[in-house]
C-alpha positions as CSV (number, residue, x, y, z in Angstrom):
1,X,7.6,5.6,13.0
2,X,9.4,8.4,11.3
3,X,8.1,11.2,10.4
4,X,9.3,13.8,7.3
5,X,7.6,17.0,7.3
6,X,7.4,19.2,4.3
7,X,8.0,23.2,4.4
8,X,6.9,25.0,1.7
9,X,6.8,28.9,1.8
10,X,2.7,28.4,1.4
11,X,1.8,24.6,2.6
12,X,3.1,22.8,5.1
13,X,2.9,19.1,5.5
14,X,3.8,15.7,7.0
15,X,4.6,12.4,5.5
16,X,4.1,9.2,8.2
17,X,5.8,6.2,7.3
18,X,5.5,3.2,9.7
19,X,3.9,-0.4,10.2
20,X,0.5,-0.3,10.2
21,X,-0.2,3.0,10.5
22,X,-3.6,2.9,8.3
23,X,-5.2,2.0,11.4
24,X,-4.1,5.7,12.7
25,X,-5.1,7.3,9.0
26,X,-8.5,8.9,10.5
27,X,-6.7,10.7,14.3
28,X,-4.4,11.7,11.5
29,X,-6.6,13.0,8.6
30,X,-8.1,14.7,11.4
31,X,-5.7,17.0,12.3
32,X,-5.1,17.7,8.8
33,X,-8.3,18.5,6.8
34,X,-11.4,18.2,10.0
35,X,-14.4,17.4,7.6
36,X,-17.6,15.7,8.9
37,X,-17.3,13.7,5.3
38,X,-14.3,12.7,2.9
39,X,-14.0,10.7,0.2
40,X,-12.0,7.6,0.0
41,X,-10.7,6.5,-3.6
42,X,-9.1,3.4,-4.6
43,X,-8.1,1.0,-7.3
44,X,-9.6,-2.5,-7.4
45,X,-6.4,-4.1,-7.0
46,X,-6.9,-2.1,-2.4
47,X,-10.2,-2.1,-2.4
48,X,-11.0,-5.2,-0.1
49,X,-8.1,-4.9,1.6
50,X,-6.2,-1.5,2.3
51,X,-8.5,0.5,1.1
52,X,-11.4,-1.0,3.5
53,X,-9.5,-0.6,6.5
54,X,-8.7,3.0,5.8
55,X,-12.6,3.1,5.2
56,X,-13.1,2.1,9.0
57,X,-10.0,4.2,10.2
58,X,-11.7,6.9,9.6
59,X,-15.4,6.2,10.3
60,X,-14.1,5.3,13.6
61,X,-12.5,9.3,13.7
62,X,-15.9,10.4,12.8
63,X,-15.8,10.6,9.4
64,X,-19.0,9.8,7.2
65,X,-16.9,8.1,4.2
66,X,-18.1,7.8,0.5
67,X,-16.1,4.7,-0.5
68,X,-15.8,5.2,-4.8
69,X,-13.1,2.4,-6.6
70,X,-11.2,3.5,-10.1
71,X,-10.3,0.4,-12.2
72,X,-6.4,-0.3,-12.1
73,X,-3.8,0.5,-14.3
74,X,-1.4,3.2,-15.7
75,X,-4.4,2.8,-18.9
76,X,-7.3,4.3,-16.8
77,X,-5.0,7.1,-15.8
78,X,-6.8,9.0,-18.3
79,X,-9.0,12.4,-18.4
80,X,-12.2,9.9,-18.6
81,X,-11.4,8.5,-14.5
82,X,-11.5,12.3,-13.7
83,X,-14.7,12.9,-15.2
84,X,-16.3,9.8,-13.4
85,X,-14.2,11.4,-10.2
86,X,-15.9,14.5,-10.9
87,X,-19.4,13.3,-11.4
88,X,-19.5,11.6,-8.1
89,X,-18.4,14.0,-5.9
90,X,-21.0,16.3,-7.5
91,X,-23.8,13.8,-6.9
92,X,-22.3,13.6,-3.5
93,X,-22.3,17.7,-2.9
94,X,-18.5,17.4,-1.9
95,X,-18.0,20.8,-0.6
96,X,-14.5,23.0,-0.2
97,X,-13.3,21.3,2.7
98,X,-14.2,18.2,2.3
99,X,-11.0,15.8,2.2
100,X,-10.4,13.5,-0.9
101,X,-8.0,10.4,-0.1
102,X,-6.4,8.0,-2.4
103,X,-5.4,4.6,-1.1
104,X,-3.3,2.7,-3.8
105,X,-0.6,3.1,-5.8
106,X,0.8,6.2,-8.3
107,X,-1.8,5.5,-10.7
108,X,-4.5,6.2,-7.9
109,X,-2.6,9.1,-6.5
110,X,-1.7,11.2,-9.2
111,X,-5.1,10.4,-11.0
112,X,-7.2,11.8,-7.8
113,X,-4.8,13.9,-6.6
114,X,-5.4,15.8,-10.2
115,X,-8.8,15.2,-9.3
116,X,-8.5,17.3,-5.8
117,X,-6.9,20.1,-7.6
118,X,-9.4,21.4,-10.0
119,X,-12.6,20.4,-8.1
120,X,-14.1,23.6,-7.1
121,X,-11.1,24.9,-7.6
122,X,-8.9,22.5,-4.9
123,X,-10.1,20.3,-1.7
124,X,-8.2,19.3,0.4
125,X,-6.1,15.8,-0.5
126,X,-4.5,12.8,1.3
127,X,-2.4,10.3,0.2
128,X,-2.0,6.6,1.1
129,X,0.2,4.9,-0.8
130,X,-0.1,1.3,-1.0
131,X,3.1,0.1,-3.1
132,X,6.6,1.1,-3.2
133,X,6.6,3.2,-6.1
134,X,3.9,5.8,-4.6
135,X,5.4,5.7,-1.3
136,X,9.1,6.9,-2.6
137,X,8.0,9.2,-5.0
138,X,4.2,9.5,-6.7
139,X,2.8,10.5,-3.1
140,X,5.5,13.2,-2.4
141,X,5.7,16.4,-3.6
142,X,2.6,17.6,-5.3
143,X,2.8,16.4,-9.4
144,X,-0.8,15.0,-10.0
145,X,-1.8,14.5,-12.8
146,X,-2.8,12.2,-16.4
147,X,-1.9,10.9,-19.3
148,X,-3.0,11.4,-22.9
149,X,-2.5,9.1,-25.6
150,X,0.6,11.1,-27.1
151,X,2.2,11.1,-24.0
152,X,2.4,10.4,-20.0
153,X,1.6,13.3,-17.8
154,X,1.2,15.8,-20.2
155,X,-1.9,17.2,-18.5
156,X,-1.6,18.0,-14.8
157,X,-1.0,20.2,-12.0
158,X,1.7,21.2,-8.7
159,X,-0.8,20.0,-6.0
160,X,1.1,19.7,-2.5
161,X,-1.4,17.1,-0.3
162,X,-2.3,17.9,3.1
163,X,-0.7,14.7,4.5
164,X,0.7,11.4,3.1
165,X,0.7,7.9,5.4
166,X,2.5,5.6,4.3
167,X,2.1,2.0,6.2
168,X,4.9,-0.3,4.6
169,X,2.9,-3.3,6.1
170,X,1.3,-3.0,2.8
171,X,4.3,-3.8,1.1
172,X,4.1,-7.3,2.3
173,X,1.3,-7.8,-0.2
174,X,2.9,-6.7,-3.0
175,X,4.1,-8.9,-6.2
176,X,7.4,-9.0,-6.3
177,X,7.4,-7.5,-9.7
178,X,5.8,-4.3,-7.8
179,X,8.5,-4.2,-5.2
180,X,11.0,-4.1,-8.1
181,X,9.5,-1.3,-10.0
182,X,9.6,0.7,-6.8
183,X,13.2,0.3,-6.1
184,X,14.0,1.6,-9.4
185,X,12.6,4.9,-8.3
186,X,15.2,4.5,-5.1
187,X,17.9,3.4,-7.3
188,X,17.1,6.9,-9.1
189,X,17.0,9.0,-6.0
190,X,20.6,7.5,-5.0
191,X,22.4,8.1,-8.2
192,X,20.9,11.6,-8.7
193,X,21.8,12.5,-4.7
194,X,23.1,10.1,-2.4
195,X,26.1,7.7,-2.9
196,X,26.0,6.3,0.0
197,X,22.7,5.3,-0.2
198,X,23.1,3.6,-3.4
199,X,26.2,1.9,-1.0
200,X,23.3,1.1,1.2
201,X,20.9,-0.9,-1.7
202,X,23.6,-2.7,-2.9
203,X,24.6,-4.0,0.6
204,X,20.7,-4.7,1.5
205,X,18.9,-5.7,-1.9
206,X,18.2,-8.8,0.2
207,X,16.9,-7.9,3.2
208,X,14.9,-5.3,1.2
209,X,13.5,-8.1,-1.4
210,X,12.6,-10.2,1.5
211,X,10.6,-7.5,3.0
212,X,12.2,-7.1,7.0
213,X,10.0,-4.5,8.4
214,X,12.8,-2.5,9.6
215,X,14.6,-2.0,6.4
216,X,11.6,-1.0,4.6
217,X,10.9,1.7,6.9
218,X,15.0,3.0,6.6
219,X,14.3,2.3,2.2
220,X,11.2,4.5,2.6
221,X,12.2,7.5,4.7
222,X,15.6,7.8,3.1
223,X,14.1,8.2,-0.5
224,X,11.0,10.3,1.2
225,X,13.9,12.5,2.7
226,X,15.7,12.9,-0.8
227,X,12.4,13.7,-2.6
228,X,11.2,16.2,-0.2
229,X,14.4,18.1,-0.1
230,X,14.3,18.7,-3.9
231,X,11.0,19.5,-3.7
232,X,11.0,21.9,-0.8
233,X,14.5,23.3,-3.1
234,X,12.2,23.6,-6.4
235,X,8.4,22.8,-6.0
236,X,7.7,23.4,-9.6
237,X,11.0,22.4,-11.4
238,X,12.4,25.4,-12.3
239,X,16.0,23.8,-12.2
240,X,16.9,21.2,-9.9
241,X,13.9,19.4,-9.3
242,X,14.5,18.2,-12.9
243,X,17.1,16.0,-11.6
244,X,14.0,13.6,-10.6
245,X,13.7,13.1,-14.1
246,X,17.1,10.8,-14.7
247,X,15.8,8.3,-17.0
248,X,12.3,9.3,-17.2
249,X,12.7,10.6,-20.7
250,X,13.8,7.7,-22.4
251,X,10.9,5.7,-20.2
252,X,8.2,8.0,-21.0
253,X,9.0,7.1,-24.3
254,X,9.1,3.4,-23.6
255,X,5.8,4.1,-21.9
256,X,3.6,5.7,-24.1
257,X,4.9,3.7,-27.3
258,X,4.2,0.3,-25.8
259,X,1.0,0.8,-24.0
260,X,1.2,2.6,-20.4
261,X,1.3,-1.1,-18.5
262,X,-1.2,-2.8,-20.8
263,X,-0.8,-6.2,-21.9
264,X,3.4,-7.1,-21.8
265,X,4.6,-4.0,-22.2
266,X,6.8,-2.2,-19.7
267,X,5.6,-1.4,-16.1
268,X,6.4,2.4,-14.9
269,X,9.6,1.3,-13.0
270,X,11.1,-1.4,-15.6
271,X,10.9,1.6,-18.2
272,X,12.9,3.7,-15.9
273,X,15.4,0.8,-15.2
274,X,15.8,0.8,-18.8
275,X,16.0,4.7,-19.4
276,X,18.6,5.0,-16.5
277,X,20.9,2.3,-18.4
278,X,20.2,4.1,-21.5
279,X,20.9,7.8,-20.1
280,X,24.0,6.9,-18.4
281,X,25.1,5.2,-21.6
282,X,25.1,8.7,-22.6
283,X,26.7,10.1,-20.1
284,X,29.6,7.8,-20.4
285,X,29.8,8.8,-24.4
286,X,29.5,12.0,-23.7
287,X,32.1,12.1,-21.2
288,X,30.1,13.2,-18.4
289,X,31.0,10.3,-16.4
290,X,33.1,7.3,-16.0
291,X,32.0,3.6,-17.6
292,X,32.2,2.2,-14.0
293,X,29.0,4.4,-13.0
294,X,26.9,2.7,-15.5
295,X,29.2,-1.0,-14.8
296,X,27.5,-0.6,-10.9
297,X,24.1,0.5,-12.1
298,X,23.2,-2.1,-14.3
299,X,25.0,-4.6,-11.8
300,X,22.3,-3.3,-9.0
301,X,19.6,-3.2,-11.4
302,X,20.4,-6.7,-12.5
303,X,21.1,-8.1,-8.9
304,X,17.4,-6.4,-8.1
305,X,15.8,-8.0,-11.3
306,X,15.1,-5.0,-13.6
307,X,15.4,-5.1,-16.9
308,X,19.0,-3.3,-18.4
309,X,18.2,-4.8,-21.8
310,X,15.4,-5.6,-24.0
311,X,14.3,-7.0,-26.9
312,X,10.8,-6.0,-28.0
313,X,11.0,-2.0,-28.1
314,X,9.9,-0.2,-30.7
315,X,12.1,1.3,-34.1
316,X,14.5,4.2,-32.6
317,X,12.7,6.9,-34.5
318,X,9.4,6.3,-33.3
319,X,11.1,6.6,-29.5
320,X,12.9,9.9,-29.8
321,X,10.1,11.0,-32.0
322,X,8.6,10.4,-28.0
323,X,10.7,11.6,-26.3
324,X,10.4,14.9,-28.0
325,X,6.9,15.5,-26.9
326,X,8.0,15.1,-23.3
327,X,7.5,18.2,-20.7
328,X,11.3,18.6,-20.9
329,X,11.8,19.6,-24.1
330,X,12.8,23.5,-24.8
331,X,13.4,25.2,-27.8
332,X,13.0,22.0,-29.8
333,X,16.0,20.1,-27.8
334,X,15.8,17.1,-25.3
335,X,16.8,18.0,-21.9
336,X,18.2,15.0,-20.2
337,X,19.6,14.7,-17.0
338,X,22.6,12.5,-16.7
339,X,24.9,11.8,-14.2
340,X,28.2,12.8,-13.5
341,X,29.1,11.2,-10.9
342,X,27.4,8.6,-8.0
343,X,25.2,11.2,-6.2
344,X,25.1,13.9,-9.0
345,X,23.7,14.8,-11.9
346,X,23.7,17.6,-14.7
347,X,20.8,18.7,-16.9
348,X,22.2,18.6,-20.6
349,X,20.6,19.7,-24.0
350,X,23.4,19.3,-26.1
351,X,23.3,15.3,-27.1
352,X,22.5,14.8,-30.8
353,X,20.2,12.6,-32.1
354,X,22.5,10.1,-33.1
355,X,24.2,9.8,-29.7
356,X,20.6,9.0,-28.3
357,X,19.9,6.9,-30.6
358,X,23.3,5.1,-29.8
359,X,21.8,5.4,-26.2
360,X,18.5,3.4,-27.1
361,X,20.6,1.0,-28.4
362,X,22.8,-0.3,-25.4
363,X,19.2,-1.4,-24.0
364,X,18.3,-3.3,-27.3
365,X,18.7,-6.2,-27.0
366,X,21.2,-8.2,-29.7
């Protein structure tokens, strides 16, 4: 097992990250947010299999467990599932302390985790994060949160959790197109902090694509321990924990103008593969950094199979026009964060919109 624990100045947590350890979620939850009752919610996609044996984890603690299943999908994480959220834990008479849990992915976790936050004010909140994505960076560091139609995220809220468990067993029943989109989110964390663990995916792409147990655990807790060092730096991004945000602009954009997930369009982490490509284009016009930054990054993305180009986005315009509704703009300008090196980034608000348009168009595809 390892173990990461979180110190903020008014929360403390842990995050527990080994094989199989749903069957120790109750003992666990226990120690973090006692309850006689807690709710358990999941996505269809868990709720047979993860989800149910978090169920029985912690009945067996002593838990009386209201079991409640949100469809899947980056579409139902909408203001409409935190209604229905909110409606049954009123019929339920869900008090203060009672303990929300999510078991699923970053949809599930930032949708009841937003959830947890504004009923009755804030109950206490667990996470379980079933795929790769949530585990290295939705489950960590308290952004919960939705998505309106003119955007992703736009409505939220900085809500730490009271514990997050991680069990990478349940990476074994992921599709492998699930497993990719998560390693985009570790690709991320090593470019904006860590060369040597970029170093590290290149040299292990294959033992991480065919699941060994022990280099999952290693690929977890070394992105865990990048994310919660930002966080613990900057909670509520008031400078560096920006730096998490290196080619989310660009796939926010991709995002909300194709669909949030629906049909073909873009999954979270294949937008991200894209709008890292596309931001350190940028970069290397810019002069920020050298061309064989972005030469290694689409190499990895390409040697994990993520997308660096493609050929169905939508007109430029209608993407920057995006990208200016994201969080991140100030004073009318796009801030970006590109890199400047392996392991570091800047945040920049200078780039015009013709360089980011020029940007867009390195991942169009010819």
């Amino acid at each position: 097992m390892a173990v990461i624990e979180i110190k903020l100045p008014h929360h403390r947590y842990e995050v527990r990250i080994e094989p199989g350890a749903i069957a120790s979620l109750g003992n666990w939850a226990k120690d973090a947010a006692p309850h006689k009752r807690a709710a358990l919610i999941s996505d269809q996609a868990v709720a047979d299999t993860h989800a149910t044996a978090a169920a029985q984890s912690l009945a067996q603690a002593g838990y009386d467990v209201l079991t409640h299943t949100i469809p899947s999908g980056e579409s139902h994480k909408n203001l409409d599932t935190v209604r229905a959220l909110y409606d049954l834990l009123v019929g339920a008479r869900f008090e203060r302390k009672s303990p929300v849990i999510a078991v699923g992915g970053g949809v599930v976790g930032d949708t009841v985790g937003f959830a947890a936050s504004t009923y009755l004010r804030g109950v206490p909140f667990i996470q379980c994060p079933t795929t790769l994505l949530a585990m290295v960076d939705a489950s960590v560091g308290g952004k919960v949160g939705v998505n309106l139609p003119q955007g992703k995220n736009l409505i939220g809220s900085f809500y730490q959790p009271n514990l997050v468990v991680a069990d990478t067993n349940t990476l074994n029943t992921l599709p492998p197109r699930e497993l990719k989109c998560g390693l985009a989110e570790c690709v991320k964390h090593a470019v904006i902090r860590d060369a040597d663990l970029f170093d590290w995916i290149e040299q292990h792409t294959a033992a991480i694509t065919d699941q060994d147990a022990q280099t999952l655990v290693e690929l977890v807790s070394r992105n865990v321990a990048i994310k919660a060092a930002v966080v613990v730096a900057d909670e509520k991004e008031a400078g560096e924990r920006a730096h998490l945000n290196f080619g989310h602009t660009f796939a926010h954009a991709i995002e909300a103008t194709t669909g949030y997930g629906t049909g073909e369009s873009y999954h979270h982490g294949e937008a991200v593969s894209l709008g890292m490509v596309a931001a350190t284009s940028l970069a290397v016009e810019v002069g920020r950094c050298d061309a064989t930054v972005l030469d290694r990054l689409k190499q990895l993305l390409d040697r994990i199979g993520l997308p660096t180009r493609a050929d169905n986005l939508p007109p430029t315009q209608q993407l920057i026009d995006s990208m200016l509704i994201d969080k991140k703009v100030a004073d009318g300008r796009l801030r970006l964060v590109l890199p400047d090196r392996l392991g570091e980034v800047s945040i920049v608000s200078g780039a015009s919109h013709e360089q980011i348009a020029r940007a867009w168009g390195t991942v169009r595809q010819a």
